[in-house]
Each structure stands twice: as C-alpha cells, then as structure tokens.
TORKOL-4160 file (C-alpha; in steps of 0.2 Angstrom, whole numbers, padded with zeros to 4 digits, m for minus):
118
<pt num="1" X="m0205" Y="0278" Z="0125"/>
<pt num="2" X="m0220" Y="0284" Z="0112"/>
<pt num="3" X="m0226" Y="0300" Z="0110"/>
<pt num="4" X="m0240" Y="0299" Z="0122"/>
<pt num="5" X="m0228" Y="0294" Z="0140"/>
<pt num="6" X="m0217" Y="0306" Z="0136"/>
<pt num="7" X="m0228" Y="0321" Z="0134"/>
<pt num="8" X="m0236" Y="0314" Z="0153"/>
<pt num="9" X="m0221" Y="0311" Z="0160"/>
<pt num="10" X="m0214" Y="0329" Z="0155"/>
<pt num="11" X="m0231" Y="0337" Z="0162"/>
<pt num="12" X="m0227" Y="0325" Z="0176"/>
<pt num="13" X="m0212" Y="0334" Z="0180"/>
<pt num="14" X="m0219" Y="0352" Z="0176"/>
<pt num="15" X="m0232" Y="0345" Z="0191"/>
<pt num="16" X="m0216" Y="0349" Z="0203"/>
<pt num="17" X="m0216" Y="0367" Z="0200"/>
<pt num="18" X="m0226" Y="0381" Z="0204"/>
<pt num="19" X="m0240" Y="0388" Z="0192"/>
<pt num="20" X="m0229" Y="0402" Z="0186"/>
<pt num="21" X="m0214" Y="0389" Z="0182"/>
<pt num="22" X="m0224" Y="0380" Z="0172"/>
<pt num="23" X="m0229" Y="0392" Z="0159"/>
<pt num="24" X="m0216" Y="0396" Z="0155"/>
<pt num="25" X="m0207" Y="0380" Z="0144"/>
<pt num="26" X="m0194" Y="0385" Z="0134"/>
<pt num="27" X="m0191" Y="0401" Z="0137"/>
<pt num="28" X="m0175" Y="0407" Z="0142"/>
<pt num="29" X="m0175" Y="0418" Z="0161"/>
<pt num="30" X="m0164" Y="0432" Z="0166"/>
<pt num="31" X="m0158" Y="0433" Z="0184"/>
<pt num="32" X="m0149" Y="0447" Z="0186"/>
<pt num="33" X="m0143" Y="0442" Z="0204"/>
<pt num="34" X="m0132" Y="0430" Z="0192"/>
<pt num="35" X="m0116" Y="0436" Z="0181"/>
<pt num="36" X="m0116" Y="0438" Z="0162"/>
<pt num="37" X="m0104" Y="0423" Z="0160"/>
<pt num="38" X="m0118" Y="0412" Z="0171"/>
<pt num="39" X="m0133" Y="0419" Z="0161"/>
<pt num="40" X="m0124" Y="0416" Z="0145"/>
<pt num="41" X="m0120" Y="0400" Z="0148"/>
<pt num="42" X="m0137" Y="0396" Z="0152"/>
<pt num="43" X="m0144" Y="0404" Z="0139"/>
<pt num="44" X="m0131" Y="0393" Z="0127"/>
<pt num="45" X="m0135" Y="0377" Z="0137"/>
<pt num="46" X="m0154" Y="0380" Z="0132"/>
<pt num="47" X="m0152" Y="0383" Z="0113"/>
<pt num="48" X="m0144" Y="0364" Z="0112"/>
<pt num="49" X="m0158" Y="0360" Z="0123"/>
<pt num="50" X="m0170" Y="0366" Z="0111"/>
<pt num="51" X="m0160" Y="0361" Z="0099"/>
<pt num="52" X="m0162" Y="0340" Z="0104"/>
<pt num="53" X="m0179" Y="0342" Z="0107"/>
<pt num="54" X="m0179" Y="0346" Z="0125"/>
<pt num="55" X="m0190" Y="0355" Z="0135"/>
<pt num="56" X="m0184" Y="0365" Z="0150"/>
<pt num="57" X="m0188" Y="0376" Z="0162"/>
<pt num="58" X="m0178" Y="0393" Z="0168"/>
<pt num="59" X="m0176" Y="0400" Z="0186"/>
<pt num="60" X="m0190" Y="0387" Z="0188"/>
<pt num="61" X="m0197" Y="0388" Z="0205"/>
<pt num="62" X="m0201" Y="0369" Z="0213"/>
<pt num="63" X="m0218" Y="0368" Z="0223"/>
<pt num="64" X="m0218" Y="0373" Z="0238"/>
<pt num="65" X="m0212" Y="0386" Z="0251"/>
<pt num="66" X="m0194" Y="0383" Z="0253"/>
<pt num="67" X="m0190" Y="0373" Z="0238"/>
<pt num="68" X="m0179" Y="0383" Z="0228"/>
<pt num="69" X="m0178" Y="0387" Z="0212"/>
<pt num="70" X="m0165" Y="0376" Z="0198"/>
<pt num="71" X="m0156" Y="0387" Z="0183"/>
<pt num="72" X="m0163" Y="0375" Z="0174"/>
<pt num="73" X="m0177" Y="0362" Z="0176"/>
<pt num="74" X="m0177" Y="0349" Z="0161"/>
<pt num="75" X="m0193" Y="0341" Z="0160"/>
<pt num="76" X="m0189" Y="0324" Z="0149"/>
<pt num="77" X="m0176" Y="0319" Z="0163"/>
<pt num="78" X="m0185" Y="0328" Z="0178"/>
<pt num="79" X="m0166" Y="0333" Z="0181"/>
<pt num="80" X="m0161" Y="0352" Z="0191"/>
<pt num="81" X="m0145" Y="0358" Z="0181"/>
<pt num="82" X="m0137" Y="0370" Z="0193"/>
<pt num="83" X="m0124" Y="0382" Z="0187"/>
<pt num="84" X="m0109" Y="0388" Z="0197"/>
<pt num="85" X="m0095" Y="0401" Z="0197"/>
<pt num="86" X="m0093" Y="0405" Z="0214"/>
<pt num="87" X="m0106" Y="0395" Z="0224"/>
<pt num="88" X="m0100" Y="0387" Z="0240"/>
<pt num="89" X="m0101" Y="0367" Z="0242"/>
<pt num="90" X="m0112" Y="0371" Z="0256"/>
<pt num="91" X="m0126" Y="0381" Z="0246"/>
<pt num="92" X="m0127" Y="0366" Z="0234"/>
<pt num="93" X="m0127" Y="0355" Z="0248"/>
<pt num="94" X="m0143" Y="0362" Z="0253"/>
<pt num="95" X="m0151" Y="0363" Z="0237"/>
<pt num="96" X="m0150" Y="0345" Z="0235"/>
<pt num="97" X="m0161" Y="0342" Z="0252"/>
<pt num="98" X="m0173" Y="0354" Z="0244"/>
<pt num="99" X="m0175" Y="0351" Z="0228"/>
<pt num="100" X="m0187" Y="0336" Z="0223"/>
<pt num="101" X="m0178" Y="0328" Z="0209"/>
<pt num="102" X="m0161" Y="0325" Z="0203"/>
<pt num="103" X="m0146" Y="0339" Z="0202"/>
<pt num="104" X="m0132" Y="0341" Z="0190"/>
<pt num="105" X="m0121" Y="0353" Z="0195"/>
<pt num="106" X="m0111" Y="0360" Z="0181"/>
<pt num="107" X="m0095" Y="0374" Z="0181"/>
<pt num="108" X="m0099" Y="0388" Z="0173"/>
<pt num="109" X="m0084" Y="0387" Z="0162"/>
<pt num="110" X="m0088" Y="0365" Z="0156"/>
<pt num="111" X="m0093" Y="0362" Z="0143"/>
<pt num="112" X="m0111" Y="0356" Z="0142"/>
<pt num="113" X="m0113" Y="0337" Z="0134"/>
<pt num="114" X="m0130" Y="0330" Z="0136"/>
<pt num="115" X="m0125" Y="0313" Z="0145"/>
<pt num="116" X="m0123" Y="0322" Z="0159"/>
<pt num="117" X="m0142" Y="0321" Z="0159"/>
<pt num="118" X="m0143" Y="0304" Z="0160"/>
C-alpha cells in the first residue's frame, strides 16, 4: 500500500468517529472511570503503537448516538482494542453490535503483540 491509500484509508477510519475523536490522533486519553493498571496498560499499548508507526485513537467515540466509545481505535487496521479486568462477557458482547468495525478484546494483564491486529 503506498503512501497516498494509506493516509485515505486511515482518514477513512477516522470518518467513523465523532469530530472530537478525531482530533485527537495520537494522543494518549485518561478515563478515570478505568483503574490504573487499565490506563497503564493502555498508555503502554500506545507507545509501541507510536512506536511502529501507528496512528490510534483513545477513549475514541464512534459516530453516532449509541455507538460507544473503543479504548483504543487504531486507524491503519480500523480495529477497536478493548481492554478488560473486570468486564462481563455480556458488556463486550454488546459492544461488538455497536461498534462499526472490528474488536480485539485483550486482558489487561497480556501481553500486547501487534499480530493481534491483523
């Protein structure tokens, strides 16, 4: 893929969230509804993202009233990586009706490995 399809199809995938999602590539977002060990391993999860070239989204907010919002939205794979400690099977159930792209749902104590993207 050359430069010019991945840049659209990155802002292809930014097109899925709402304005103030999208502004904000790169950056990494606190929720403090979440605990430390999940906010530190998001924040760790987006250093190697950065750190391969990857642009990503935090706490991104789909599109849409009841659409949810991903921990983290990776724009070059339009993937949702969901992080969980103590979420129910039912919650991420749900969130995989909502959400208009692809989940990976990863324990907060796994290791992250970038194939899981794919």
């Amino acid at each position: 893929m050359n430069k010019l399809d991945l840049m659209k199809k990155k802002n292809d995938s930014a097109n899925l969230l709402e304005h103030s999602s999208r502004i904000h590539r790169n950056c990494i977002r606190i929720n403090v509804n979440n605990g430390i060990a999940h906010e530190m391993k998001k924040t760790e999860i987006c250093y190697r993202l950065k750190e391969a070239g990857l642009e990503f989204v935090c706490e991104a907010e789909f599109y849409g009233k009841k659409s949810g919002r991903a921990d983290i939205f990776i724009l070059d794979h339009e993937v949702a990586l969901e992080l969980v400690d103590s979420e129910s099977e039912e919650s991420i159930a749900k969130k995989m009706k909502k959400y208009p792209c692809r989940i990976v749902v990863m324990k907060v104590d796994q290791a992250f490995k970038e194939e899981l993207l794919c």
